[in-house]
C-alpha positions as CSV (number, residue, x, y, z in Angstrom):
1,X,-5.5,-6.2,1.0
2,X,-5.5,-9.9,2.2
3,X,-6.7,-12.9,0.5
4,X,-9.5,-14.2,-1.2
5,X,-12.0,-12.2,1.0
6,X,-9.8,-9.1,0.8
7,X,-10.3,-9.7,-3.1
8,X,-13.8,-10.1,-3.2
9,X,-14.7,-6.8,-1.4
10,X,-12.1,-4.7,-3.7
11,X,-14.0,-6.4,-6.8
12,X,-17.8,-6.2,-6.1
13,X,-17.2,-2.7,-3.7
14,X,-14.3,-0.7,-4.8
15,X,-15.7,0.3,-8.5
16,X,-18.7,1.6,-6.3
17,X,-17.1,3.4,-3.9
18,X,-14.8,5.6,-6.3
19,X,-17.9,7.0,-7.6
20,X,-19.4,7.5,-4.4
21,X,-16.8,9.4,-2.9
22,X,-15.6,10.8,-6.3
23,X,-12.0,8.9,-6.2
24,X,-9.8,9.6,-9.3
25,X,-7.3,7.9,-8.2
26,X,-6.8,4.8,-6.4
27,X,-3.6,3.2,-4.7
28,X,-3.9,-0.5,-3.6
29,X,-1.3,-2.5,-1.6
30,X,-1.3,-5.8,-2.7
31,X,1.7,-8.0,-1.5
32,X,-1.3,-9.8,0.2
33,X,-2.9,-11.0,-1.9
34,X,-2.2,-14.9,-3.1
35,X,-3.9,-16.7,-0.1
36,X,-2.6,-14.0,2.4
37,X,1.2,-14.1,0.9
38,X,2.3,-12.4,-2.0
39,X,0.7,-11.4,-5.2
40,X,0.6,-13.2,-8.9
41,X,0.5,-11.6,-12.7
42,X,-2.9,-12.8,-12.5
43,X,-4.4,-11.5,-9.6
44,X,-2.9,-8.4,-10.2
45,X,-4.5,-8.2,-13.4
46,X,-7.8,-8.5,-11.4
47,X,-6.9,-6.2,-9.2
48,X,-6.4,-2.9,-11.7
49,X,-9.6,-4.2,-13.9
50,X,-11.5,-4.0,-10.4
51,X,-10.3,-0.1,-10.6
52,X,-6.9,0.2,-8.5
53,X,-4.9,2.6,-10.4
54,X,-1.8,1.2,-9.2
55,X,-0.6,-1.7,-6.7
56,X,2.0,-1.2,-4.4
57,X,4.1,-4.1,-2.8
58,X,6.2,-5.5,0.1
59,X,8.2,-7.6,1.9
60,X,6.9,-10.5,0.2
61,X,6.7,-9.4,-3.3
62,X,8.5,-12.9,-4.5
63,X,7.1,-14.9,-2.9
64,X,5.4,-16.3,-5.8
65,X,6.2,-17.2,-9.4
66,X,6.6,-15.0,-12.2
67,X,5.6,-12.4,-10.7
68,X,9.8,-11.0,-11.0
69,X,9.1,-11.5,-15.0
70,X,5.6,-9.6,-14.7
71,X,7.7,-6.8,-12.8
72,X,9.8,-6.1,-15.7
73,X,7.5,-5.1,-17.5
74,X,4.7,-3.9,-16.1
75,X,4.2,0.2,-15.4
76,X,1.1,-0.4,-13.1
77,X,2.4,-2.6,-10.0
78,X,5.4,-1.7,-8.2
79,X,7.7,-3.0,-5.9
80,X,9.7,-1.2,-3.2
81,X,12.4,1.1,-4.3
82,X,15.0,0.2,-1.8
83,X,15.3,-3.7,-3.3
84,X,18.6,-4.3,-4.7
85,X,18.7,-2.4,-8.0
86,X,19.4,-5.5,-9.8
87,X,15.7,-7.0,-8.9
88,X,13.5,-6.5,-11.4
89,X,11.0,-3.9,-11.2
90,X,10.7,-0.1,-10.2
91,X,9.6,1.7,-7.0
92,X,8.3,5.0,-9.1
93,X,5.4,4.9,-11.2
94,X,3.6,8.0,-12.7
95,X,-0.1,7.6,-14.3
96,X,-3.0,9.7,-15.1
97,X,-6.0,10.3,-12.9
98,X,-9.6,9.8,-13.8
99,X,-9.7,13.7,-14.2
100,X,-6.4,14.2,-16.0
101,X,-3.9,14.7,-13.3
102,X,-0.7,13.4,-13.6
103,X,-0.2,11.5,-10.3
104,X,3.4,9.8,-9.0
105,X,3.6,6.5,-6.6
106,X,6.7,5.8,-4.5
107,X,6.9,2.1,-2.8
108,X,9.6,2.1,-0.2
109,X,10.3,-0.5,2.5
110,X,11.0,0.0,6.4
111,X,14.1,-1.2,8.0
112,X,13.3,-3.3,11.2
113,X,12.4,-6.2,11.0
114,X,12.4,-6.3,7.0
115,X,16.4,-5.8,6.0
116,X,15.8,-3.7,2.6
117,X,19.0,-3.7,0.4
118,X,18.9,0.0,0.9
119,X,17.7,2.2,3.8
120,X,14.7,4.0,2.3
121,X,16.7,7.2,3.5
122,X,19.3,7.0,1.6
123,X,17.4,7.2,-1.5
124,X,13.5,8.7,-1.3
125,X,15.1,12.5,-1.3
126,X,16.0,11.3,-4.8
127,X,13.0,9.5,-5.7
128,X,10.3,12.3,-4.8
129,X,12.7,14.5,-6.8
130,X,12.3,12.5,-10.1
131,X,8.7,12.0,-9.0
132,X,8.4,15.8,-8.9
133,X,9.4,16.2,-12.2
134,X,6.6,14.4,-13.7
135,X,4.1,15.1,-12.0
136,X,2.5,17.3,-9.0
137,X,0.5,14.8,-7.1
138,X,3.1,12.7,-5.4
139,X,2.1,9.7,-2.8
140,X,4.4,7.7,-0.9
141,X,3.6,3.6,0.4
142,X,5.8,3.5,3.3
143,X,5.5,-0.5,3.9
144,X,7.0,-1.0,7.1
145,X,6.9,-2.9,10.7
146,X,7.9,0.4,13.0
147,X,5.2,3.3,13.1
148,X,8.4,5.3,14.3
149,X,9.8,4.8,11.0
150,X,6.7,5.8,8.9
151,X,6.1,8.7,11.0
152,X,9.8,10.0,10.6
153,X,9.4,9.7,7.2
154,X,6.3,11.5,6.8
155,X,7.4,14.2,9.1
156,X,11.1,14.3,6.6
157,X,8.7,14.4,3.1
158,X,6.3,16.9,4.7
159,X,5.8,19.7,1.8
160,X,7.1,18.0,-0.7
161,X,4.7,14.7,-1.2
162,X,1.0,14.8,-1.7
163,X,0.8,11.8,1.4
164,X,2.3,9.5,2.7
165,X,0.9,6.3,3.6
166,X,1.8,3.5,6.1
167,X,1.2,-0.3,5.3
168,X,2.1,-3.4,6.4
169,X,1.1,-3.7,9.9
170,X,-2.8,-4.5,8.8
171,X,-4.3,-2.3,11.7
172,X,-5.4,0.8,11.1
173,X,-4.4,4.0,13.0
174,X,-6.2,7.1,14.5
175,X,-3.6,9.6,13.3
176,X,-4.9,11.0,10.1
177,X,-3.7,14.3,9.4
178,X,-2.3,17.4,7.4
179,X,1.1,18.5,8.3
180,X,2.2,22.2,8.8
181,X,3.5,21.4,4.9
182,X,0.4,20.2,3.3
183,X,1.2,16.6,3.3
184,X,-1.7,14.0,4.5
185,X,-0.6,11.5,6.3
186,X,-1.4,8.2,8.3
187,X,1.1,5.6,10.3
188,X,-1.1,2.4,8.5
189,X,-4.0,3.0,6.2
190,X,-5.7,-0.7,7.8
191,X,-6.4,-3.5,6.0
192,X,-9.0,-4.7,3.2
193,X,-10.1,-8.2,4.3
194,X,-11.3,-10.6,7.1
195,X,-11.3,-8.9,10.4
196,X,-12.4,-12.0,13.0
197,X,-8.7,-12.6,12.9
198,X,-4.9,-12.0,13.6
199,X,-4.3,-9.5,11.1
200,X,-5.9,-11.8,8.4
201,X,-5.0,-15.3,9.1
202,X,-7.1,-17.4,11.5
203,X,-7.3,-16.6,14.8
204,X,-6.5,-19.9,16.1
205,X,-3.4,-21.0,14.0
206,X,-2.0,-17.3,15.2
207,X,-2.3,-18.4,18.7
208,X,-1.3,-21.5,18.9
209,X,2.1,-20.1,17.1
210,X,2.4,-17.7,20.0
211,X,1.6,-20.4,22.3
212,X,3.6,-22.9,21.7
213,X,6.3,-21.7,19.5
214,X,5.5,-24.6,16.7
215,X,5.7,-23.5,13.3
216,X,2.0,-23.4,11.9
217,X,1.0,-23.0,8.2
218,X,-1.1,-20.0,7.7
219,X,-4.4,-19.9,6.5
220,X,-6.5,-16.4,5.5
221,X,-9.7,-15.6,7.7
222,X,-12.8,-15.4,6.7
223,X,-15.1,-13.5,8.5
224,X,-15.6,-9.8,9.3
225,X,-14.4,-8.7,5.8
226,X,-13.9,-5.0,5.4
227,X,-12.3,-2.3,3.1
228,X,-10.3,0.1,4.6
229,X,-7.9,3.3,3.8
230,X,-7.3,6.7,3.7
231,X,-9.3,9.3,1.4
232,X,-6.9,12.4,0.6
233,X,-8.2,15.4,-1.5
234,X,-5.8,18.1,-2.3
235,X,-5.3,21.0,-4.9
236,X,-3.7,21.9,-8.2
237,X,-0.7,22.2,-6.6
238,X,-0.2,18.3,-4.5
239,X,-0.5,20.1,-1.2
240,X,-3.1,18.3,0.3
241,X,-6.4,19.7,2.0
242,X,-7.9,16.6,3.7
243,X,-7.5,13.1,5.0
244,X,-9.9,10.6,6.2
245,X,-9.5,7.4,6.9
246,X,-11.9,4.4,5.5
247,X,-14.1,1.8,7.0
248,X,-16.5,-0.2,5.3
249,X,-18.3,-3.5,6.1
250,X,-18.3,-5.5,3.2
């Protein structure tokens, strides 16, 4: 979710939409959204009163103040897992649905590009295995520049996660699908905010970066706002029975 407009469509749409579609549980990435970079207490705080069970973060989860105090405390937003364990924070959060279920959220980070302390690898067998033992309904935020990573992971967790979700790369992909395990899947769920631009910021500063090579301070789009995201269903059990992705003009 990016921005202002990103935030206006998730508050006046996203209560809506989870009783159209009959969501009862709802995962937000939200690293995006202070003006396109990061997130603060207080936006967050807007964010899960709009109906986002939990927010998920990034790369640029400090990029803005207090939000490393906010962490500490909070059992709602969570950063990636593979940060150096002495951030503040967690990367595993467990809540209840709107129907009861108890449902587990892993953050991890990719590797190219993004230099986690910790190659998500090395620790997600362990994390899904905690995550197990709370809970059935397991879903992974795989936030991360490579589609080869989020794929391998998907492929590694099939079976034993609900889904597995790709962010980070704001464009959403055609390859929503169950695995021969039962676990939904999707190399980057889209993103929730102005599409007449370059992945959120305006089109115009993004180019003349490109063109020139000049460093350019960012500014969020406006136009073409749009939620979008996957919708899994599964059974008792986490294995999971459908995916679809999301598009919806705002």
């Amino acid at each position: 979710m990016v921005g202002a407009p990103g935030r206006r469509a998730v508050e006046g749409r996203l209560a809506g939409l989870r009783e159209e579609l009959g969501i009862s549980f709802c995962v937000l990435n939200g690293e995006n959204a202070a003006d396109g970079v990061g997130i603060t207490p207080k936006l967050a705080g807007r964010l899960l009163e709009a109906g986002a069970d939990v927010i998920t973060l990034g790369n640029h989860t400090w990029r803005r103040g207090g939000i490393g105090e906010y962490l500490e405390t909070s059992d709602r937003v969570i950063r990636p897992a593979n940060f150096s364990r002495e951030a503040p924070g967690r990367g595993l959060v467990v809540r209840e649905a709107s129907d009861g279920a108890s449902v587990a959220v892993i953050n991890v980070l990719g590797s190219l590009f993004l230099s986690p302390a910790v190659g998500m690898f090395e620790l997600v067998d362990d994390l899904v295995e905690q995550a197990r033992e709370r809970a059935r309904i397991v879903l992974v935020d795989v936030h991360a520049e490579a589609t080869s990573e989020k794929v391998a992971l998907a492929r590694w967790l099939d079976g034993r996660v609900t889904a597995v979700f790709g962010t980070h790369t704001h464009v959403q992909t055609s390859d929503a699908r169950i695995q021969r395990g039962g676990t939904a899947a999707i190399t980057d769920v889209g993103m929730t905010g102005p599409h007449d631009s370059v992945i959120g910021v305006k089109a115009d500063l993004a180019i003349h970066r490109m063109r020139t090579g000049m460093p350019v301070r960012f500014e969020t789009a406006e136009g073409g706002v749009r939620i979008e995201g996957a919708v899994v269903e599964c059974d008792e059990d986490g294995r999971a029975t459908s995916i679809e992705a999301l598009r919806v003009d705002c």
